[in-house]
C-alpha positions in Angstrom: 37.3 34.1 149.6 37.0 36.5 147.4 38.8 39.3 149.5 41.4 37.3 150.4 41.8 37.0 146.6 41.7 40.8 146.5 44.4 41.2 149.0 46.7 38.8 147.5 46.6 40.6 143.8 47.0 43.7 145.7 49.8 42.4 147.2 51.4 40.9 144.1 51.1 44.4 142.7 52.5 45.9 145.4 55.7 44.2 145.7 55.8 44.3 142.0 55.9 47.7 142.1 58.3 48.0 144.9 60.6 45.7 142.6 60.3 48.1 139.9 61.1 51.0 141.7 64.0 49.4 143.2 65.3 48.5 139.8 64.2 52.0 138.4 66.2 53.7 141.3 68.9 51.0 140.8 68.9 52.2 137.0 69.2 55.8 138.3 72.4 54.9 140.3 73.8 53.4 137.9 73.2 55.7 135.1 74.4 58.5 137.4 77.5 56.8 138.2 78.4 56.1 134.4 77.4 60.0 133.4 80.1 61.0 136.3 82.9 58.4 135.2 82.2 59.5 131.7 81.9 63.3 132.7 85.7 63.1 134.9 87.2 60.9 132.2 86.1 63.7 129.2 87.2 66.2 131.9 91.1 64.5 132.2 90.9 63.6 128.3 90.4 67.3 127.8 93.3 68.3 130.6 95.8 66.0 129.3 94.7 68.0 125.6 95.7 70.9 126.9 98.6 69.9 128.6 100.1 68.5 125.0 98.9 71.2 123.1 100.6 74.0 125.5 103.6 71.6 125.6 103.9 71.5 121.9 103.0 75.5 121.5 105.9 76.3 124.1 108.1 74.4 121.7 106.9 75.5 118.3 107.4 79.1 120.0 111.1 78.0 120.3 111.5 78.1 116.5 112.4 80.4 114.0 110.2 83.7 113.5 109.4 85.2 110.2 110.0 88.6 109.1 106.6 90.9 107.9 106.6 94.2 105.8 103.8 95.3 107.5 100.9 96.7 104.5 99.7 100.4 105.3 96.8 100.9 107.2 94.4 100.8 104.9 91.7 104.0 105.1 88.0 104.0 105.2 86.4 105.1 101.9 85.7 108.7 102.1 82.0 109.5 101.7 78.9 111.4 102.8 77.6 114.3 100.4 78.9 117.7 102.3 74.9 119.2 101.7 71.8 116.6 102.2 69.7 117.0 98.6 65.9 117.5 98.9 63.9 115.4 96.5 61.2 117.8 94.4 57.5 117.5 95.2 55.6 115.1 94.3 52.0 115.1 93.6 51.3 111.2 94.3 53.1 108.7 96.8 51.9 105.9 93.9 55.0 103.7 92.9 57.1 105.2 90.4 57.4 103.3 87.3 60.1 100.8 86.6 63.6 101.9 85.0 66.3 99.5 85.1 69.9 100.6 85.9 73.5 100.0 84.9 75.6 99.5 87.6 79.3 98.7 88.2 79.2 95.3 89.9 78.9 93.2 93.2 81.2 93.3 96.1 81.0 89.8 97.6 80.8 90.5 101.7 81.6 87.5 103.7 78.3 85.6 105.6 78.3 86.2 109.3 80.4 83.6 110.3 81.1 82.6 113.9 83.4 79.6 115.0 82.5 77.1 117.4 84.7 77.4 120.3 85.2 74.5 122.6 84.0 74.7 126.3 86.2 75.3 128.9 85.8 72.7 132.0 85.6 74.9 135.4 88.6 73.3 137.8 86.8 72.2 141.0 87.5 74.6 144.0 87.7 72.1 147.3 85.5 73.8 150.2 88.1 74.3 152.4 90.3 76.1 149.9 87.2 78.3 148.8 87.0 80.9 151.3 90.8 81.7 150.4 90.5 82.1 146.4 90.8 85.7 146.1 87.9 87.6 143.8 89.8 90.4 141.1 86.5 92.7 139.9 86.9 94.0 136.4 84.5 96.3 135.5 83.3 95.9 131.8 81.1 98.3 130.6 78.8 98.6 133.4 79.6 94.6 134.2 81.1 93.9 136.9 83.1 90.4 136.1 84.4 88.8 139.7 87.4 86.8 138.6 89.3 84.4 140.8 92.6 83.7 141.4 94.1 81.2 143.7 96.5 82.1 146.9 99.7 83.1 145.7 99.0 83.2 141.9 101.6 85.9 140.7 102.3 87.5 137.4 104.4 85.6 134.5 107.2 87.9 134.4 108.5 87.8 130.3 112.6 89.3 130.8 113.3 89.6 127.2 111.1 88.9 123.6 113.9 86.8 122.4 112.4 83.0 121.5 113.6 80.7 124.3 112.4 83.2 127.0 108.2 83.6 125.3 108.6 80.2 125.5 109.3 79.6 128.7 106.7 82.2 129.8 104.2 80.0 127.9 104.9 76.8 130.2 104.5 78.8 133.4 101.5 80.7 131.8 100.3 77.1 131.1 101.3 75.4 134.7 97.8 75.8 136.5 97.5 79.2 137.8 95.3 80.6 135.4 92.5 78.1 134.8 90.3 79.8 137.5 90.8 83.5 135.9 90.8 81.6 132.3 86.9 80.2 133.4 85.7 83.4 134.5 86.3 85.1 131.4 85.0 82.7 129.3 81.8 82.3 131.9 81.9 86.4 131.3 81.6 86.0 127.6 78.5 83.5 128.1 77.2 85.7 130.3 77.6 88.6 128.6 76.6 87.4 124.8 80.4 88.9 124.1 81.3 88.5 120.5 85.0 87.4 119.6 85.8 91.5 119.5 84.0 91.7 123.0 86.2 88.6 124.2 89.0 90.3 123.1 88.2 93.5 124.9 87.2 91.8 128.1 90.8 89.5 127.9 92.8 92.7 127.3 91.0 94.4 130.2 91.4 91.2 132.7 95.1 91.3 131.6 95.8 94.4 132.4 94.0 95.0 135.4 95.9 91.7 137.0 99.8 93.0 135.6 98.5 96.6 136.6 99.7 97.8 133.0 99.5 97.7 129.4 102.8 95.6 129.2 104.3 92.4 127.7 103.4 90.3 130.3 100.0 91.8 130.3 99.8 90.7 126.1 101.5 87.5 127.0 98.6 86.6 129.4 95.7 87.6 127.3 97.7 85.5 124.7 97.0 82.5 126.5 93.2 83.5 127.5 92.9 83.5 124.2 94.3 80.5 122.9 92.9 78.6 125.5 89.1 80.2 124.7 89.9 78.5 120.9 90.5 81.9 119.4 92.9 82.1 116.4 95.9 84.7 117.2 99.4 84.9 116.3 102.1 86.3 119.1 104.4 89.2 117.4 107.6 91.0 118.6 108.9 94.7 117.1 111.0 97.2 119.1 111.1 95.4 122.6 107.2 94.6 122.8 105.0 92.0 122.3 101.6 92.4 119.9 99.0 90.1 119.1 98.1 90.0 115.5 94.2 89.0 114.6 92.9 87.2 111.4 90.0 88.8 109.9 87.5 87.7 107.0 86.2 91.4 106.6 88.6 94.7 106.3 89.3 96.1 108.9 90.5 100.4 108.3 93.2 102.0 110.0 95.2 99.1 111.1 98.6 97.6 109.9 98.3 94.5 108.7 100.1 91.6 106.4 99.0 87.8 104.6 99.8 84.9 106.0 98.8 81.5 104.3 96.2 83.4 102.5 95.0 85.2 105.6 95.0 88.5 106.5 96.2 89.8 110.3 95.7 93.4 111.6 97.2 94.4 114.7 95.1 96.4 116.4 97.5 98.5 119.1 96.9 102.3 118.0 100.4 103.2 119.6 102.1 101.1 116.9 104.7 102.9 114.8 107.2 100.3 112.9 107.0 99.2 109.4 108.0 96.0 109.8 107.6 92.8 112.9 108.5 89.0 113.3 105.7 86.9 113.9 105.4 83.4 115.1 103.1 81.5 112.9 102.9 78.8 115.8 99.7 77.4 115.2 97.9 76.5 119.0 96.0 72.9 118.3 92.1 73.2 117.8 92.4 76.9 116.9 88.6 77.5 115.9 89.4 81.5 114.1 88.3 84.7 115.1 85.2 87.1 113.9 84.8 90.9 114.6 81.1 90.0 113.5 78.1 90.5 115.9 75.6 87.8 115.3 73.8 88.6 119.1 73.4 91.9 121.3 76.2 92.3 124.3 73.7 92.1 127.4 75.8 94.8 129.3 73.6 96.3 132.3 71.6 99.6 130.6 72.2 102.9 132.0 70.4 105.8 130.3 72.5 108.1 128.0 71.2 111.2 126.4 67.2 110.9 125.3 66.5 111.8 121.9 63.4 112.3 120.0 62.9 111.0 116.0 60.0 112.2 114.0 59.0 112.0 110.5 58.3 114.8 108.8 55.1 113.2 106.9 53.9 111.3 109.6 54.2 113.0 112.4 52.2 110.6 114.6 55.7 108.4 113.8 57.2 109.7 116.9 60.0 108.1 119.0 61.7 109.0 122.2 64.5 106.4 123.2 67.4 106.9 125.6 70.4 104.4 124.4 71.8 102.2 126.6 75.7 104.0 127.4 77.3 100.8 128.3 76.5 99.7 124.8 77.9 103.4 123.1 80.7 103.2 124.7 81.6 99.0 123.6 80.6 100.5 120.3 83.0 103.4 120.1 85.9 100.9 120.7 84.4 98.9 117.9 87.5 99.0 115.2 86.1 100.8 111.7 85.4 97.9 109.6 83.3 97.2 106.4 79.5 98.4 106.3 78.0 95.1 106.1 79.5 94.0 109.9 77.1 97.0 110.7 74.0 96.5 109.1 74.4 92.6 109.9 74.2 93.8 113.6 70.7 94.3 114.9 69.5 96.9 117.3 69.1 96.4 120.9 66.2 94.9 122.7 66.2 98.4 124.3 65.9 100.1 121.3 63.2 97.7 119.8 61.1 97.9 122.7 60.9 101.6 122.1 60.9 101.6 118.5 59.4 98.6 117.0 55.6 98.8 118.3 55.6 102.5 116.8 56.7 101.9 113.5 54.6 98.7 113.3 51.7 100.2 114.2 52.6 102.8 111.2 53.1 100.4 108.1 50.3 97.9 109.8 47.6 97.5 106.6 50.2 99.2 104.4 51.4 97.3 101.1 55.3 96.9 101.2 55.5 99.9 99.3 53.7 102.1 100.9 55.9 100.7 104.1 58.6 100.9 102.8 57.9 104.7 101.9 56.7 105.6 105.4 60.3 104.1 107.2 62.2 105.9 104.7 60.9 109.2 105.1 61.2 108.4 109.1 65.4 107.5 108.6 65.6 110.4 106.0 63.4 113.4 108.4 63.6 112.0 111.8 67.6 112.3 112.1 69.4 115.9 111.9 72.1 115.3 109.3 76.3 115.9 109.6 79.0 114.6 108.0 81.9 112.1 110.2 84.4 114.9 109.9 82.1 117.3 111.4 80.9 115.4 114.3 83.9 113.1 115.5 86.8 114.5 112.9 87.3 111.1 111.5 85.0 108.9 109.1 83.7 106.2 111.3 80.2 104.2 110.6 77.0 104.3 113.2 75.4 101.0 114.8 72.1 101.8 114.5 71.6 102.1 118.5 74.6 105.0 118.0 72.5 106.1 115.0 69.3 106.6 117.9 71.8 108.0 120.4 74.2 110.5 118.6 72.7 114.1 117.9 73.9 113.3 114.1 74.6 110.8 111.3 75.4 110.5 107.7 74.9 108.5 104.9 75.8 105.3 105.5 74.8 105.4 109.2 71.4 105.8 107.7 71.2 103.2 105.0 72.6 100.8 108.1 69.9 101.6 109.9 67.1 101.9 106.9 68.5 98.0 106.1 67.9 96.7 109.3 64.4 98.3 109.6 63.2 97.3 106.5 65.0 93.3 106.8 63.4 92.6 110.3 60.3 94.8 110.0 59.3 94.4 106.2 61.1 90.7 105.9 63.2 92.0 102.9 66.7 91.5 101.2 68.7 94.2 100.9 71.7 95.7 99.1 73.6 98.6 100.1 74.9 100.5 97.6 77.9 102.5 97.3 78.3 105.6 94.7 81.4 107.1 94.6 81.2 109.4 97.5 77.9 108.2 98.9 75.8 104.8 100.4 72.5 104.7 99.5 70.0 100.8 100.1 67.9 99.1 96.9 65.3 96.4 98.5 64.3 93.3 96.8 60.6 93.8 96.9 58.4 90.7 96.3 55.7 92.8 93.8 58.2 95.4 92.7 60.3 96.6 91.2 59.0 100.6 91.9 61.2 103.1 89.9 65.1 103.0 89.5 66.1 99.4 90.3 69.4 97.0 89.5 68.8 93.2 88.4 71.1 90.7 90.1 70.9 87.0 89.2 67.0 87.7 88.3 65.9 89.6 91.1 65.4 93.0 90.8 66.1 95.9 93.5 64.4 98.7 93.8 67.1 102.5 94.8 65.8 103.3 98.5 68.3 106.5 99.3 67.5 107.5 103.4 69.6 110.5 103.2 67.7 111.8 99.8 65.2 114.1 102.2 61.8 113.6 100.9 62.8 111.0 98.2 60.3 108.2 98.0 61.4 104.9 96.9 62.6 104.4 93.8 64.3 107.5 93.5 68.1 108.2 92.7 69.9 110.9 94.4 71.1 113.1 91.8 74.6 113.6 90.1 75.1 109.5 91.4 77.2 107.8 88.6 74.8 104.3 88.8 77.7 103.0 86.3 80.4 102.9 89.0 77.5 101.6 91.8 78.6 98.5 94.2 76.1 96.5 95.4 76.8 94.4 98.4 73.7 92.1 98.9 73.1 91.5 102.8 72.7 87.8 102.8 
């Protein structure tokens, strides 16, 4: 009795549990079938967003341009000290005592800042179309970025730059025929970790490589890859050709540029000669802005440059032997020159902390933060051979610090970029840079300090750290530096 008893409860559980995983895989089905109604409804709500926005950009394009007098380009300030001073001896490494500082003021710097820019839906390829959607490979620094284009897409051909006929380039730019290329660049820039200035770069190269020139049709299509990608732009027109003109937060040298609504645009075309260009402040809907800021490392593939070995002088067991990544150098040198902070915001690469990181841990491991702090300036100040930008590229131009590692050379202010990032990511520190008339030189916030020369801002108090002062310790002021017409721009 008592096993048939047994078998029945069993058997109650049994086809209970068959019920419940029929309802659970009925709840599955369901679910699933909800996520993909909601999934193709979001995907047509987005589409038929698009399709108005472009529609009402194609009309707004219609309407009456504005005139600009463009502003001169605006040059980089002139520094580095033509010979590199050597600090005198000193008998002790002990911190220096305090001396506060007059100083000239702050330079607010804009936070790292980048916008959130919408995600592009990937148009379904059918499998019988598949095996004819033609593959376009761009190669971007080392990347090679496969983008697709469907049978017969052909190239928006833009007759004149007057405002009926961008126009109605932009509704044929808009019909269709670019959303496959439009997903691969933006699946690029995933990829890739591509800031807005590396989207830009990749654009203009997908652009040109598909109109086979640097023309107005090409600017015209990486117009729309970029409006479509959520970046802020404005289309221009001067002497027959199209620009594009790009908002910036931070300055950026050696480019014409002009204010509009508060906002300044450079245009960043190095073959531009006018002084003046009409500009279409057509507006594209959900526009999201555009940063030359680097807030992650561009994962381009590594091939070895040059090697190059950096030792300090007092501790020689500090010794570093690193081969940059070229793909990297070469996105870099096509960086534009902008303000120091976008620099020394920018961290090194994973490459170049795998090589450098364990060694100068292992040297300020124990070490109070002065004494650290000591030991990585005397590596920036000895372990680099010193030149000024007009000596080694003819031009002032500022160092990543991966191009600090890699060129044979650097200055000033490629050293206190480099001396700021060190001593924020290895020390956990705030730092200023400061500029001297002439000169950039760092002051760290120390926690127990401050340790010789220092400025007070709101309260806190940071200590001079000079990395092109050879053999200064911290603390110490370069001489002949006029502290009462000092900038300090606080890396926040």
């Amino acid at each position: 009795m008592r096993k048939i008893a047994l078998t029945i409860s069993a058997l109650a559980l049994a086809l209970t549990a068959t019920a419940q995983n029929q309802t659970m895989e009925q709840f599955r089905k369901e679910a699933l079938q909800e996520f993909r109604s909601f999934r193709k409804q979001a995907k047509q709500e987005y589409s038929d967003f698009r399709a108005k926005a472009n529609a009402e950009y194609a009309e707004f394009l219609k309407e009456a341009w504005r005139e600009y007098q463009l502003k001169p380009k605006i040059d980089p300030p002139k520094i580095d000290p033509p010979v590199q001073p050597v600090a005198p001896p000193r008998q002790s490494d002990k911190p220096i005592s305090p001396k506060p500082l007059v100083f000239g003021g702050l330079k607010p710097i804009p936070k790292p800042v980048v916008p959130k820019m919408p995600r592009i839906n990937v148009p379904t390829v059918p499998p019988d179309e598949e095996p004819l959607i033609l593959k376009m490979p761009v190669d971007f620094y080392g990347a090679t970025c496969n983008i697709r284009l469907r049978p017969g897409t052909g190239e928006v051909q833009i007759t004149d730059i007057s405002e009926s006929a961008i126009s109605a380039a932009w509704t044929k730019l808009a019909d269709g025929r670019y959303e496959l290329m439009l997903a691969d660049c933006v699946a690029a820039r995933d990829r890739l970790h591509l800031c807005d200035w590396g989207y830009y770069l990749l654009t203009k190269r997908v652009a040109e490589e598909f109109c086979e020139a640097r023309n107005n049709n090409s600017k015209m299509l990486q117009a729309y890859l970029m409006t479509q990608a959520g970046y802020k732009i404005r289309i221009a027109r001067a002497s027959g050709r199209i620009f594009l003109m790009f908002p910036s937060q931070s300055t950026i040298y050696n480019a014409p540029l002009f204010k509009m609504d508060g906002v300044n645009y450079y245009l960043l075309d190095d073959d531009f000669g006018g002084s003046s260009i009409n500009v279409s402040n057509a507006a594209f809907p959900g526009e999201q802005g555009f940063s030359i800021n680097i807030t992650e490392q561009p994962q381009f593939p590594y091939q070895a440059a040059t090697s190059r070995t950096h030792k300090a002088s007092k501790h020689p067991e500090l010794q570093v032997t690193f081969a940059s990544n070229k793909n990297l150098i070469d996105f870099y040198n096509a960086f534009p020159t902008t303000s120091w902070d976008i620099f020394s915001y920018t961290s090194l690469s994973q490459q170049a902390k795998d090589a450098l990181y364990p060694t100068l841990r292992k040297a300020i491991e124990g070490k109070d933060e002065a004494a650290a702090a000591n030991i990585l300036i005397n590596f920036v100040q000895t372990g680099f051979q010193y030149k000024t930008d007009g000596e080694q590229f003819g031009r002032e131009r500022s160092l990543f610090g991966d191009e600090t590692l890699h060129y044979p050379y650097s200055d000033c202010e490629d050293r206190a970029i480099l001396y700021s990032i060190l001593v924020r990511e290895l020390l956990g520190l705030d730092v200023a840079l400061v500029h001297y008339p002439g000169h950039l030189a760092t002051a760290v916030c120390f926690k127990g300090g401050p340790y010789g020369d220092y400025f007070t801002v709101a309260n806190r108090k940071f200590t001079v750290c000079d990395p092109t002062y050879i053999g200064a310790n911290i603390g110490m002021t370069m001489p002949d530096m006029n502290n009462n017409e000092a900038e300090l721009m606080i890396l926040r």
